[in-house]
C-alpha positions in Angstrom: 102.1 49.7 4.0 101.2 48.3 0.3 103.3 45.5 1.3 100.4 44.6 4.3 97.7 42.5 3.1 96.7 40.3 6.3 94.2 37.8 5.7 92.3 35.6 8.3 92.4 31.6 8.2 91.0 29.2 10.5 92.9 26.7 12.5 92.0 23.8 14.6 91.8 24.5 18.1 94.0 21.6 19.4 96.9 22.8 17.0 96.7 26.2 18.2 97.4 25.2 22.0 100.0 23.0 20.4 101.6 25.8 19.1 100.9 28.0 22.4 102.1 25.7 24.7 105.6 25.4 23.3 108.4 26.6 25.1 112.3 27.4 24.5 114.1 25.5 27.1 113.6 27.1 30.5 112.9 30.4 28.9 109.1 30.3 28.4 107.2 32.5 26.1 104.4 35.0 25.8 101.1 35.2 24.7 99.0 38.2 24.7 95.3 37.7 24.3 93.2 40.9 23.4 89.8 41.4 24.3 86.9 43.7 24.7 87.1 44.2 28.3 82.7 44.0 28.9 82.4 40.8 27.0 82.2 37.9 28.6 82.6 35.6 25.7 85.9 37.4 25.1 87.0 36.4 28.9 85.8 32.9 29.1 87.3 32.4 25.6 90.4 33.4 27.3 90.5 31.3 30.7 90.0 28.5 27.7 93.2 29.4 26.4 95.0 29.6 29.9 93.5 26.1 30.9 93.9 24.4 27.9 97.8 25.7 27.7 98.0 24.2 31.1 96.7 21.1 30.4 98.9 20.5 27.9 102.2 21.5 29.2 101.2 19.6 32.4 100.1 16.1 29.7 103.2 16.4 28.0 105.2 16.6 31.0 103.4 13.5 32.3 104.8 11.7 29.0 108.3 13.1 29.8 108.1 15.2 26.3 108.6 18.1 28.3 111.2 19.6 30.8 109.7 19.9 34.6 109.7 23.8 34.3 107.8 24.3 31.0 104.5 23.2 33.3 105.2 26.5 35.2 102.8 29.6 34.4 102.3 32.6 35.2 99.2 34.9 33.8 99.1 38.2 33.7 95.8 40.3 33.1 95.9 43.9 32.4 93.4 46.9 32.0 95.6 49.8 29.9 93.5 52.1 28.0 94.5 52.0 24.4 96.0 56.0 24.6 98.7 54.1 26.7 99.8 51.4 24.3 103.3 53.9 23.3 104.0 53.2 26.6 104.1 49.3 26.7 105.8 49.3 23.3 108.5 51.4 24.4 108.7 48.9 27.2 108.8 45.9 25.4 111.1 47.8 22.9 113.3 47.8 26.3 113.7 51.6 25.1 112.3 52.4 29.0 111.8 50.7 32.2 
């Protein structure tokens, strides 16, 4: 679309697990992480993520900022080819299940 014109900006790392880390009450949220699946800069980079997440849900819990269940994770990894990706939209979409 004309109306697409992305553009890249940096921001500082503490901010962005700020940002990640926040929860809606006892609803959670989601974060998807892409990577290229044979690099291991791309996987470390993302158990960074995951710990750092962690650490600060578990910090702000500690300073009572932060209900007892937003400390609770759960990470999911997958492996879907990209010719699958329809598939998982549709899903999301909740068009299938």
């Amino acid at each position: 679309s004309s109306k697409l014109d992305p553009k890249l900006t940096s921001i500082d790392p503490n901010k962005l697990t700020q940002i990640l880390s926040k929860t809606s009450g006892n609803q959670g949220g989601a974060v998807w992480l892409g990577e290229h699946h044979n690099s291991v800069n791309d996987h470390k980079l993302q158990a960074q993520f995951i710990q750092n997440i962690y650490q600060h849900r578990k910090q702000q819990q500690k300073f009572g900022s932060s209900s007892k269940s937003n400390n609770k994770m759960a990470v999911g990894l997958e492996m879907i080819q990209v010719q699958f990706q329809p598939v998982l939209d549709r899903y999301i979409a909740k068009q299938i299940s």
